[in-house]
Every structure is written in structure tokens, then in C-alpha cells.
DODO-233831 format. One line per 5 residues: number of its first residue (from 1); their letters; for each residue x, y negated, z of C-alpha. Coordinates in Angstrom, 1 decimal, m for minus. Example, Ala and Ser with C-alpha at 12.3 -4.5 7.8 and 13.67 -1.06 7.14 Angstrom:
BEGIN
1 = as = 12.3/4.5/7.8 | 13.7/1.1/7.1
***
This chain:
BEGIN
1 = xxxxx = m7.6/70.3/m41.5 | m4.2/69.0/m39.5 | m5.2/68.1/m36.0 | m3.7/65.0/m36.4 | m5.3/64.2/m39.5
6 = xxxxx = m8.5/65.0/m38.2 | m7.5/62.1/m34.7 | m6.6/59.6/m37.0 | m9.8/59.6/m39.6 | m11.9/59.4/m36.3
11 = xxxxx = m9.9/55.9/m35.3 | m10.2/54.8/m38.7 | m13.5/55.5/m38.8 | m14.3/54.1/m35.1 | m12.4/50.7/m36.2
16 = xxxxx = m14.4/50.6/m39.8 | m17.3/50.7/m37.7 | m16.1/48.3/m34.8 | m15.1/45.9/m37.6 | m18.3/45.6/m39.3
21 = xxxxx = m20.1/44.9/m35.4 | m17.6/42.4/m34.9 | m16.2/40.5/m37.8 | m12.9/39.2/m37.5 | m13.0/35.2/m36.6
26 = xxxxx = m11.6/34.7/m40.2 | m14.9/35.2/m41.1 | m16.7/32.4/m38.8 | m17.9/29.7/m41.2 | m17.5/27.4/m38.9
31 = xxxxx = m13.4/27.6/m40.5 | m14.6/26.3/m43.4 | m15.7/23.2/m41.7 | m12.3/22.6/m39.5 | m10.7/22.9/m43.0
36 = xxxxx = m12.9/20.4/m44.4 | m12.3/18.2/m41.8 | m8.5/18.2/m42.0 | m8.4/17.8/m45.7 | m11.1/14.9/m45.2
41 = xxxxx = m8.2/13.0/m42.6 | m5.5/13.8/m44.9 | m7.2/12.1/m48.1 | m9.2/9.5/m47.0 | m8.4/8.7/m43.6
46 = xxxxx = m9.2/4.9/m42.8 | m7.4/4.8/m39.0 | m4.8/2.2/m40.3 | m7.8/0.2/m41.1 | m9.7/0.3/m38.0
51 = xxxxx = m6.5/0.0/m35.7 | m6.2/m3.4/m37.8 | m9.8/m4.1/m37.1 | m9.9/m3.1/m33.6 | m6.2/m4.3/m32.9
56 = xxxxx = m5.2/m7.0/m34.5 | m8.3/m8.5/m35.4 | m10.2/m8.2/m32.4 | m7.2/m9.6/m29.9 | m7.5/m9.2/m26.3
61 = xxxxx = m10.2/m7.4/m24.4 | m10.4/m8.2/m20.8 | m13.7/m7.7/m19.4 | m15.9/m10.4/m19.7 | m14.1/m12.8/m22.1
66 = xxxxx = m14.9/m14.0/m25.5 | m12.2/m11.1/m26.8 | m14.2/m8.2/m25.4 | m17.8/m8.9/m27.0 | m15.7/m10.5/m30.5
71 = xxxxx = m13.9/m6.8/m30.6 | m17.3/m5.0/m29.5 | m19.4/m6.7/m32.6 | m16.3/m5.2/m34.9 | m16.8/m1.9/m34.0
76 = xxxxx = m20.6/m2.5/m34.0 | m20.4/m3.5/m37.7 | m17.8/m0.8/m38.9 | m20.3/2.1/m37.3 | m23.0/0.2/m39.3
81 = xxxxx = m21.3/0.8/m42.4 | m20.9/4.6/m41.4 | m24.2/4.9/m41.0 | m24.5/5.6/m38.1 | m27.9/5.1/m36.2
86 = xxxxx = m29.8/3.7/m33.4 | m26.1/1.1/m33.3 | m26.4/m1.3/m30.6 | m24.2/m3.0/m28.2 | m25.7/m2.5/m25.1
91 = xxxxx = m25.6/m3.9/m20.9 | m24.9/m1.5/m19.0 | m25.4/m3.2/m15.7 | m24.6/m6.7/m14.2 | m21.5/m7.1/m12.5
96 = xxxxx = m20.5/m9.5/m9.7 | m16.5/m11.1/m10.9 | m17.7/m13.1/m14.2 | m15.4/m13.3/m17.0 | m12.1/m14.9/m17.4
101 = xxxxx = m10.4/m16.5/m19.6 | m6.2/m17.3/m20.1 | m5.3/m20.2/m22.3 | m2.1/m20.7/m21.7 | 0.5/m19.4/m19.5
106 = xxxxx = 3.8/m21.1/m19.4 | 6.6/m20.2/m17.2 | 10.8/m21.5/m17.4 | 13.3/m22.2/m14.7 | 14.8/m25.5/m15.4
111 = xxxxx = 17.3/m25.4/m12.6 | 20.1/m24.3/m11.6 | 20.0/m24.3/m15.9 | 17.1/m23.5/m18.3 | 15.7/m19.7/m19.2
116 = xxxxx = 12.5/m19.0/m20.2 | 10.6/m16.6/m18.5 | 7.8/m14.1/m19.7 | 4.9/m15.1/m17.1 | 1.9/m12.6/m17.0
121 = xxxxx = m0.9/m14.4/m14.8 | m2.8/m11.8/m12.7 | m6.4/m12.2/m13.8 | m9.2/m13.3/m11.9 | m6.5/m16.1/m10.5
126 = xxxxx = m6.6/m19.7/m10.5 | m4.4/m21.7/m12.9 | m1.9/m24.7/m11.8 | m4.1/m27.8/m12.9 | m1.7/m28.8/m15.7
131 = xxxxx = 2.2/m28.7/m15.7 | 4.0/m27.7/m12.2 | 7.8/m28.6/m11.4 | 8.7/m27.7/m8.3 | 11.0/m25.6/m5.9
136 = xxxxx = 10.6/m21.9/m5.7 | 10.7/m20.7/m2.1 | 11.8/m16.8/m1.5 | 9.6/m15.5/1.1 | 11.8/m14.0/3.8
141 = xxxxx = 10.0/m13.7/6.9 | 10.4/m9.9/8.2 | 8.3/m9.7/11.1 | 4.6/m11.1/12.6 | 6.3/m13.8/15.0
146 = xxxxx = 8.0/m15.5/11.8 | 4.9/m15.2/9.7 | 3.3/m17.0/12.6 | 5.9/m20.1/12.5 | 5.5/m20.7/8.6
151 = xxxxx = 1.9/m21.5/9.0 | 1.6/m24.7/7.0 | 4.3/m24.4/5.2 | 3.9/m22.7/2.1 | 0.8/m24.7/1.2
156 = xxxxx = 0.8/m26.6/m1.8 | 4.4/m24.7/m2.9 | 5.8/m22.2/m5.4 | 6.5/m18.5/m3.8 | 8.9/m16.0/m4.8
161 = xxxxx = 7.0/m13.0/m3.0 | 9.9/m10.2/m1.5 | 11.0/m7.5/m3.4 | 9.8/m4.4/m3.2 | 12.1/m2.5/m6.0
166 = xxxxx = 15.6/m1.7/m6.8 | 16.2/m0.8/m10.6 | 17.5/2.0/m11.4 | 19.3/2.8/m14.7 | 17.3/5.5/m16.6
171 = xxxxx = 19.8/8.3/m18.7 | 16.4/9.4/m20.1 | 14.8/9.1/m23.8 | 12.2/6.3/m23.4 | 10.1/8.0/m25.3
176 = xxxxx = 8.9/11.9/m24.7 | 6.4/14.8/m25.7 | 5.4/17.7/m24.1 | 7.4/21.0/m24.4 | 6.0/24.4/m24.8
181 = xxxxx = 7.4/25.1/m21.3 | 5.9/22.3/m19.9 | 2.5/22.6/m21.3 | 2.5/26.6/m20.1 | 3.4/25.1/m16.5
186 = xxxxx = 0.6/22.9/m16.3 | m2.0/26.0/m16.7 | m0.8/26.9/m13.3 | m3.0/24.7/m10.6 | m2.5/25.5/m7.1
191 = xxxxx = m4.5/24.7/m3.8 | m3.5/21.6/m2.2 | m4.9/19.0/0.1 | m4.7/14.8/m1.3 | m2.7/13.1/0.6
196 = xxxxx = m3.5/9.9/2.0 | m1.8/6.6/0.4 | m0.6/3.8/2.8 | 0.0/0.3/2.3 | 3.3/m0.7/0.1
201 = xxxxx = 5.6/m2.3/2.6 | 8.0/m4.7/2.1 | 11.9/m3.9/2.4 | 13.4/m4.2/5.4 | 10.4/m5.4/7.0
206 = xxxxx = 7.6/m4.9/9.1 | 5.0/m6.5/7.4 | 3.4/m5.1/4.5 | 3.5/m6.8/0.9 | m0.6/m6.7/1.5
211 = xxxxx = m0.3/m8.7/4.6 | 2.5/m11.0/2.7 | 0.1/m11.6/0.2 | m2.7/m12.5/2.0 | m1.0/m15.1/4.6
216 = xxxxx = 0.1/m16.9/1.3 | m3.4/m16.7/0.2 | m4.8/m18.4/2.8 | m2.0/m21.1/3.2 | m3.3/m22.2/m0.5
221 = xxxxx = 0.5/m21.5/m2.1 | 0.5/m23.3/m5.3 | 1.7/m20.1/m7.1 | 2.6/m16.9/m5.8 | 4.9/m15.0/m8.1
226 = xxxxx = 5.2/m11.7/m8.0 | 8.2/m8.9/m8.8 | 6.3/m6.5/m11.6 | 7.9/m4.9/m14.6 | 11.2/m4.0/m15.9
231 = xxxxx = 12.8/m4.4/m19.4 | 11.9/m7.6/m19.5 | 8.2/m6.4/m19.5 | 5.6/m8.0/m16.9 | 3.0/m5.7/m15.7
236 = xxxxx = m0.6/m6.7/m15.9 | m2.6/m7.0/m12.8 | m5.9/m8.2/m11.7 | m7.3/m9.8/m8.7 | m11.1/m8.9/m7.6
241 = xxxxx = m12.6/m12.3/m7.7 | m16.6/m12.9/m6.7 | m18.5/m15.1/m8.6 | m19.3/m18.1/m6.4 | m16.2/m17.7/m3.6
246 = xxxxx = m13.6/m19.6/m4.2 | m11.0/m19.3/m6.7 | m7.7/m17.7/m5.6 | m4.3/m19.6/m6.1 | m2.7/m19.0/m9.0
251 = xxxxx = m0.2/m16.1/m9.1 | 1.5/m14.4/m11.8 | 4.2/m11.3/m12.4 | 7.2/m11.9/m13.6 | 9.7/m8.6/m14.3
256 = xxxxx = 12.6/m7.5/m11.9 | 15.3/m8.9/m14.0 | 13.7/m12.7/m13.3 | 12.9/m11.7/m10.0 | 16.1/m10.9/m8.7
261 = xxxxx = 18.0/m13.5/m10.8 | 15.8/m16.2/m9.0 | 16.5/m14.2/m5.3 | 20.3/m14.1/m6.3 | 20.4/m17.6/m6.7
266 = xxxxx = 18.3/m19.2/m3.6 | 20.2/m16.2/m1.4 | 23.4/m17.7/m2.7 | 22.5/m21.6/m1.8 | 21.2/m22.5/m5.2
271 = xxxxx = 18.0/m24.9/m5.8 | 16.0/m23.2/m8.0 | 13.4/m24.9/m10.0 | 10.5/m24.2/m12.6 | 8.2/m25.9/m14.7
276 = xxxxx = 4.9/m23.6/m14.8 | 1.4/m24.2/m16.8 | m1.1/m21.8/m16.6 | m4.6/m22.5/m18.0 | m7.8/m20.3/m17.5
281 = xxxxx = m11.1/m20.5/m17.3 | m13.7/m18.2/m15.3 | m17.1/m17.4/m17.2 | m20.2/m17.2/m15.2 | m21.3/m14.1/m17.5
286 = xxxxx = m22.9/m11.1/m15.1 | m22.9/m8.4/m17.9 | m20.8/m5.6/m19.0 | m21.4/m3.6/m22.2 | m20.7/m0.5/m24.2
291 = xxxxx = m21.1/m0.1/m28.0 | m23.1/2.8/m29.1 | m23.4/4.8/m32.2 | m25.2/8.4/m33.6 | m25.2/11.1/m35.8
296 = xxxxx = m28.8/12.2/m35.5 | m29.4/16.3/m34.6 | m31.6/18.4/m37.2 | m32.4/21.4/m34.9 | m36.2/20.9/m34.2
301 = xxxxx = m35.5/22.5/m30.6 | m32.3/20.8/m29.8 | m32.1/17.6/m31.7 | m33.3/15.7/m28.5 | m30.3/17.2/m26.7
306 = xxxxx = m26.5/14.8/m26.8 | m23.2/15.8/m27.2 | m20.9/12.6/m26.0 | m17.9/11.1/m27.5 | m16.2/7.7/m26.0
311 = xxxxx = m13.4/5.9/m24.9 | m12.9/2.6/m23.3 | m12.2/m0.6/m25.5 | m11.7/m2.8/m22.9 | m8.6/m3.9/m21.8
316 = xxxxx = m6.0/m6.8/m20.7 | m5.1/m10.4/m21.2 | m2.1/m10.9/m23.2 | m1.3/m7.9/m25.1 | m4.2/m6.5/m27.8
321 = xxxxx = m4.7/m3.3/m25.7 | m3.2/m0.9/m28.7 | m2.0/2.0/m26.7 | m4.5/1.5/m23.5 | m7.0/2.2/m25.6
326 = xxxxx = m7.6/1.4/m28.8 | m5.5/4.3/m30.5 | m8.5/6.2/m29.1 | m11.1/4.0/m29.7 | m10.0/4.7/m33.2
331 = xxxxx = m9.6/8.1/m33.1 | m13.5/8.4/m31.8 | m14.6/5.9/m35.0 | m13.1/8.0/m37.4 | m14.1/11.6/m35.9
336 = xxxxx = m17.8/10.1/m36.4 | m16.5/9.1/m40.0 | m15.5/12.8/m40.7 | m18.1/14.2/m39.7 | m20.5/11.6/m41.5
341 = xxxxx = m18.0/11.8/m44.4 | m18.9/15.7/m44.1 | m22.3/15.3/m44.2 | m22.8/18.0/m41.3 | m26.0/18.5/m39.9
346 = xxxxx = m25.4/19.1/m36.4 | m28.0/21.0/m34.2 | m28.1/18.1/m31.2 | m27.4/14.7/m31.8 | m23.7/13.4/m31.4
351 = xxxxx = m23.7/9.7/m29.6 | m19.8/7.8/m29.9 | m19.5/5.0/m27.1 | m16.8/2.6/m26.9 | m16.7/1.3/m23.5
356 = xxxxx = m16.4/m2.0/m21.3 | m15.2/m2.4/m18.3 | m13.0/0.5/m17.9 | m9.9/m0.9/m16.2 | m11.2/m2.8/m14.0
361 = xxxxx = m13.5/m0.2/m12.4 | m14.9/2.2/m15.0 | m18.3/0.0/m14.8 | m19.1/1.0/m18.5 | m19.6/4.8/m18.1
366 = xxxxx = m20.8/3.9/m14.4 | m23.6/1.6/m15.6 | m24.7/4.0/m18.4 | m25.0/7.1/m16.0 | m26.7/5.1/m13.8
371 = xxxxx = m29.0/4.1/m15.8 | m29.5/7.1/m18.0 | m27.6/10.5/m16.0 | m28.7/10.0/m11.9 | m29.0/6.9/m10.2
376 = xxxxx = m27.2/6.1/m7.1 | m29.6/7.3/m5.0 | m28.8/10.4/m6.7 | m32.2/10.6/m8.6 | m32.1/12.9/m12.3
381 = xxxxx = m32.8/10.6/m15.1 | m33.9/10.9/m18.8 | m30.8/12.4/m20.0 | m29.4/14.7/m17.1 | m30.8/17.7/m18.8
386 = xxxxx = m30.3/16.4/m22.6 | m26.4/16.3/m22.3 | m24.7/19.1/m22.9 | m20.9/17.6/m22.4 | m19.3/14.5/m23.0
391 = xxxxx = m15.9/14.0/m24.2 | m13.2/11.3/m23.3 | m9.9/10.1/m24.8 | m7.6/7.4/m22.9 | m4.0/8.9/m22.1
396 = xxxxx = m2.7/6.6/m24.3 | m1.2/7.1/m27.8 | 0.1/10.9/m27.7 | m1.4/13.6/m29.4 | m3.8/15.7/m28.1
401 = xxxxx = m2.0/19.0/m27.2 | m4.8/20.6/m25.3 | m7.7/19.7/m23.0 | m8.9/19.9/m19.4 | m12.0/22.0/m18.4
406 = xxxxx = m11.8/19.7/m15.7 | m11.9/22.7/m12.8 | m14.6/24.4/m14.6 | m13.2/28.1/m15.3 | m16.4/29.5/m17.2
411 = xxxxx = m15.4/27.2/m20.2 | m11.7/29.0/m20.2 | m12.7/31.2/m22.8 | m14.6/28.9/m24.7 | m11.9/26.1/m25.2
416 = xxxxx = m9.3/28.5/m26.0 | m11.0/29.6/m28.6 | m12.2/26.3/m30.5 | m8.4/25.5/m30.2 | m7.2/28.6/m31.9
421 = xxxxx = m8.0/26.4/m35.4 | m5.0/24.2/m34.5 | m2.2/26.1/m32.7 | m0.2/25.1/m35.9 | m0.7/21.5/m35.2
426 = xxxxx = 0.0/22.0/m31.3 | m2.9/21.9/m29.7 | m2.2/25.2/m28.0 | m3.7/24.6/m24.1 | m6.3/25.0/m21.9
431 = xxxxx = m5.6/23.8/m18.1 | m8.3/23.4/m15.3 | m6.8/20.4/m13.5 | m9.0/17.4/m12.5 | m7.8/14.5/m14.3
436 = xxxxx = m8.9/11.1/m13.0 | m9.7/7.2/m13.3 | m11.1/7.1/m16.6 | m14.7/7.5/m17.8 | m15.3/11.3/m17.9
441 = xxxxx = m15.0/11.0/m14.2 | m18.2/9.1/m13.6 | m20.4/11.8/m15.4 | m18.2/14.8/m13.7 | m19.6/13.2/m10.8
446 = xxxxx = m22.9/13.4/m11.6 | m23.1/16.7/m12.6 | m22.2/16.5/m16.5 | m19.6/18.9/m18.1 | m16.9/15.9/m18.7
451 = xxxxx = m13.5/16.8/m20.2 | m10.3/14.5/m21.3 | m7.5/15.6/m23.6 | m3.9/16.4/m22.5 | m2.1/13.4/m24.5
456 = xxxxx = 1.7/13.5/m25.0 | 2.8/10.6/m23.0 | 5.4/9.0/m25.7 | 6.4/5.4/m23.9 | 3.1/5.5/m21.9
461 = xxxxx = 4.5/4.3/m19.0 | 6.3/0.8/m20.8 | 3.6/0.2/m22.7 | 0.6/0.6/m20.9 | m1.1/m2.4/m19.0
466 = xxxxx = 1.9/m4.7/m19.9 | 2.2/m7.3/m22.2 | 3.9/m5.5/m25.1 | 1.0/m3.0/m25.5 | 0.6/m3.9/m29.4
471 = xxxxx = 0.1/m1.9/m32.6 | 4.2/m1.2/m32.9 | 3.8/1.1/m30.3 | 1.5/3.0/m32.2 | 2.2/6.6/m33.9
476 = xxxxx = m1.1/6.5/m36.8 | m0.7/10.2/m37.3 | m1.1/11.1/m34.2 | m4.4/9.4/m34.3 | m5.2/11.5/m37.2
481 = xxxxx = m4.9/14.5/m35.3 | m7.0/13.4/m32.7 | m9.9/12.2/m34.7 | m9.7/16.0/m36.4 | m9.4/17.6/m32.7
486 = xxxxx = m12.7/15.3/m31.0 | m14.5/15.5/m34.4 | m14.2/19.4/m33.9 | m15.4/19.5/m30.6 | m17.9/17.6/m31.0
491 = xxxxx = m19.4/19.5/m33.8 | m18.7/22.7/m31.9 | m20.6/21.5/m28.9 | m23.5/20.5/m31.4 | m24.4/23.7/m32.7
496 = xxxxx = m23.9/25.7/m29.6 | m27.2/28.2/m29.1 | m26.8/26.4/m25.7 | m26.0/23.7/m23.4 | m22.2/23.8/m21.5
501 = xxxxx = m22.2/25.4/m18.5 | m22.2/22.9/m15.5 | m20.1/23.4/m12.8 | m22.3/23.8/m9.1 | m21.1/21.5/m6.5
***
């Protein structure tokens, strides 16, 4: 027989042989299931109907207002009619600042003419005690020796704090996704030391916008208004009120365009006048929640063990939270409706939680691993060595085009492979940077294998944590794709022979 001949019938034979070791993954019946799943989002997905429900329906959801627990008993009924078990809407510790409540906020200069302004009250503030028309003082004092000599006299007044932007004019799209180029650049992680942040100064000054702030505090200003925001679009800010001190004055953000209208015009002699009403109302309530739902496992070892879901519902006076974070509030409810829809019978269970308290500390996920993960003293609890990983989505309302092993390497492998399934919908990448303040981070901390997606950032930055954060900004199909990308995971993680591998600190 031909040499040749004779090589290539032994590497035939040597790959027949290799082939029927190691089936090729087209072969894995988990496929079966991813397929299932998609087709189950494209036919009968309801995420139009819970962003109405959790949206529109439930309104705002700062921490600690009557918005919050109305939005947390919606999503507490909807994973009732799932069928989901052991449902609850639970405390997950007490917390000092109360809740807080905006009525009304109205804001308008009245002189030199009339324009109404967009006023976004920083939470946790006091209101004005009915209607205010007065004078708006721009606060110009540059150095300690002139703070000293206005003692006294901002109290009782309205304050236009300094500026502390110049707008610049953006040739940019407003709007963006991730290339393939800049996806592959983010796999690279180099070595670097954090850097330590300072406090903001003011321009031209030697005081710091901290120090500002807290002089006009303590005069008791009547309203301290505050340059936050662009397009017309106040940021959102908060204020860390204790219950039982006493209540800050009132101060609200305003955007740059009103800001430096109003500084224009008392820097050019003008009188400048407003009429201002903001009403709130501060809730003596010591509790923060997270709503909790279950698909039970059916592996007699590993049933006991939890694969977690979540993402924070909580969120801001003034806008519905849409973006920041219901789009993935949403996308969490319906993974646990495919895979209930599916009727899968995962080894370990698989818990969804919907967090509180999120933005203004991550006291939600904090008060749960606390009370369940290792206590502050550092103590194991019931569930250290039940949960094999937990799984967060809050980068607003991109896509998922990959996820963070969140500096754990050994899981490289892993992740790349359960995302071979949906290259073709781009999620293509695997990256090892530590991603931070959101609520994988609190059960990283304490030893748990905690991961969040890398989100396309769309208009992340003009939507997020201002007022205009509503359903419009919204893309539903990208929720889709989420809610098939978490629901795979999840059920991937289930039925693992074994746990995750932890990282060792």
C-alpha cells in the first residue's frame, strides 16, 4: 500500500477515534435548551409588560418612600403568578436616614422676566415651607478671610452656589455601542495602583465646593441651588440625612444652562428673582427591603445549594428609574419566566432578588450578606457554602455583550464557553476587570463568585440618575437578549457537577 495512503488512514482513524472520546459541542444537550430559550423570548416574551408594570405603574423608587415598597409588591405579585416559590418581600436590615418623600418641586425666575426652570430637589433636604420669592445671591467669595466676613449673611437667603463646569459642545453621537475593537481592548487589564480622589474645588478659588457647601449649611441659607446637569437635564443627588438631626436646608440642582444664565445676569448688575415651592416629607421608616423569588433545585445532593440572580429596583425621586434599573429588573423577571416557561429542572435552586437600597449605599445586597453570606465580624453564615455564584445586571439599558469574571482567571475558560451559544447575537467577551458600586460587589467581598455583564452604554450617561430616566429611553429588545443571556447562566451554573471556583484572598 502507498506510504501516504497508509499516514492518512492512521489520522482518520486516530480522529474517528478522538471524535467518539470527545463529542463535538454540537452534541451537548444543553443546545437544545439555549434554543428553547430563545425561541421562548421571541414568541411569548412579556418584557413590554413588566417594563409597564415595573415602570410606569410602579413610579418612583427612592429608598424608603411609599414608591419603593408600591413597586416592590408589583414585582412580588407578578413572581407569584410565575410560580415562583418561597416569594417574599423581605428586611434586609434597618437603616439610620428614614424615608423621604417629594411632593412638589417648583422652581421659575420671575425677574429680570419669567422662565421656568426644571428644579430637581437633592433628597434627604428640607423643603421651603410653602412658596419662596426672593433674590438669588451668587456666591463669590474666593478665599477663607471672605468666607469669614459673610458670616450671617446668607441666612435666611436664596444661593446660587459657584460654578464648577464649563460646557463644552459634544461632535459625538449621543448615543453609542461597543465596537469589536473596543470590546477586544478591554480583555487587556494591566497592573495599576488607584489613585486617590481629592475634594472638587471651586474655580478660581481656594476653597473647595465641600467647604462652600457646608458654610452655607450652617448659616441656614434658605435654598442652596446647585450647578448639575446639561441639556436642560438636572442630575439627581442625595444628601445623607440621620434620622433625629436636624433637617438640612433645602437645596436643589438646577442644569448649567440655568446656572450660568442666572450668573450672567447678577455678574452683569441684574436683580434676579425666583419664586420656589418645594414640598417633602421625611418618613420615620428604619427598614430596607429586597424582593425574593425561586425556582426550587431537584438534585437530591445539590438542591440545598443557590445559584443568584438580582438587580436593584430602587431608585430616584422624579424620574421612574427606567434605565437605572428597571430594564434589568425586567430582564431578571423574565429569565425566571423562561426558565419556568421551560419547565427545567435545575440541579440547585435558582433565587431572583430585586433589590432596595442600591444607590444610596448598596444596603440591599449588604443587609442580605450580612445576614445570610458572613457577618461583619467576618463570621460564615448559613449560605456561604450553599452559593455557588451570584449574578448582577445594572449598567443600564445596553445589551449584554459579554461579562466580567470579576479578576477571577480560573473561570476564563468556563465563560467563554457558555457564551459560544450567542456570538451571533454579540455576546462575544470575557474580560477579568473588577467592576464596582453595584451589588455583586458586596458578595465579591465576602468571598462569593459575583459577576456583572458588560452593557453597551447607549445614552447611559444622560439618562442615568437624572430626571428624564423614563421608559423612552428604553431599547425592549435589548432586554430580550438579556433575559436569554442571565436565564442561560443561570441554568448553566445550576447544573454544574460543582460549585464556582472562589477566588482566595
Amino acid at each position: 500500500m502507498n506510504k501516504n495512503l497508509i499516514i492518512g488512514y492512521l489520522l482518520l482513524l486516530s480522529f474517528t477515534l478522538s471524535a467518539q472520546k470527545q463529542p463535538f459541542s454540537i452534541f451537548d444537550p444543553d443546545l437544545k435548551i439555549a434554543n428553547q430559550m430563545k425561541m421562548e423570548e421571541l414568541k411569548n416574551s412579556k418584557v413590554d409588560e413588566y417594563l409597564y408594570l415595573l415602570c410606569d405603574k410602579g413610579g418612583t423608587k427612592l429608598t424608603g418612600s411609599s414608591g419603593i415598597l408600591r413597586t416592590d409588591t408589583l414585582a412580588l405579585l407578578e413572581m407569584q403568578m410565575l410560580g415562583l416559590e418561597n416569594v417574599r418581600i423581605e428586611q434586609a436590615k434597618k437603616w439610620e436616614r428614614g424615608g423621604w418623600e417629594l411632593n412638589k418641586a417648583y422652581m421659575a425666575m420671575c425677574a429680570p422676566y419669567y422662565m421656568h426652570f426644571y428644579p430637581a430637589p437633592v433628597a434627604w433636604t428640607g423643603g421651603t415651607n410653602g412658596v419662596l420669592f426672593d433674590k438669588v445671591h451668587y456666591f463669590s467669595a474666593t478665599t477663607p478671610e471672605e468666607l469669614a466676613q459673610l458670616k450671617g449673611f446668607y441666612t435666611g437667603k436664596i444661593v446660587l452656589m459657584p460654578d464648577v463646569t464649563q460646557y463644552q459642545i459634544n461632535f459625538k453621537s449621543l448615543a453609542s455601542t461597543y465596537t469589536d475593537e473596543q470590546l477586544k481592548e478591554m480583555e487587556y487589564q494591566p497592573i495599576t495602583t488607584p489613585k486617590k480622589r481629592i475634594g472638587m474645588p471651586t474655580k478660581n478659588s481656594l476653597l473647595t465646593y465641600q467647604e462652600v457647601l457646608q458654610f452655607l449649611r450652617n448659616e441656614k441659607a434658605a435654598v442652596i441651588i446647585h450647578e448639575n446637569g446639561d441639556f436642560n437635564v438636572p442630575v439627581i443627588t442625595f444628601f445623607p440625612h440621620q434620622m433625629g438631626n436636624e433637617i438640612t436646608p433645602c437645596e436643589i440642582n438646577i442644569t448649567s444652562e440655568h446656572h450660568g444664565l442666572m450668573q450672567r445676569l447678577i455678574e452683569n448688575g441684574e436683580i434676579v428673582k425666583l419664586e420656589i415651592e418645594i414640598d417633602v416629607e421625611f418618613i420615620n421608616d428604619e427598614s430596607i427591603y429586597y424582593v425574593v423569588g425561586e425556582i426550587k433545585g431537584v438534585d437530591p445532593k445539590l438542591k440545598d445549594e443557590l445559584v443568584l440572580i438580582g438587580a436593584h429596583l430602587d431608585g430616584y425621586p422624579m424620574n421612574n428609574g427606567a434605565g437605572d434599573n428597571v430594564t434589568n429588573c425586567v430582564a431578571i423577571l423574565e429569565a425566571m419566566r423562561i426558565l419556568k416557561s421551560l419547565d427545567v429542572k435545575p440541579k440547585r435552586t435558582i433565587r431572583m432578588i430585586l433589590w432596595n437600597g442600591e444607590e444610596v449605599g448598596l444596603h440591599g445586597s449588604k443587609g442580605y450578606v450580612q445576614k445570610y453570606v458572613k457577618d461583619t465580624e467576618g463570621k460564615k453564615l448559613s449560605e456561604y457554602d450553599k452559593i455557588s455564584a451570584y449574578f448582577n445586571a445594572d449598567y443600564g439599558p445596553g445589551k449584554f455583550r459579554g461579562i466580567s469574571t470579576q479578576n477571577n482567571l480560573a473561570l476564563e475558560p468556563l465563560f467563554k464557553e457558555w457564551a459560544q451559544p450567542w456570538h451571533h447575537l454579540g455576546f462575544t467577551t470575557v474580560i477579568h476587570r473588577n467592576y464596582t458600586s453595584t451589588d455583586h460587589v458586596t458578595f465579591d467581598e465576602a468571598g462569593i463568585p459575583a459577576f456583572q455583564f458588560i452593557q453597551d452604554p447607549l445614552e447611559w450617561g444622560r439618562g442615568s440618575h437624572r430626571v428624564m430616566d423614563f421608559l423612552e429611553r428604553l431599547v425592549p429588545d435589548n432586554i430580550r437578549h438579556n433575559a436569554i443571556i442571565m436565564a442561560w447562566f443561570a441554568y448553566k451554573t445550576a447544573n454544574l457537577e460543582e460549585k464556582l471556583v472562589r477566588k482566595e484572598f
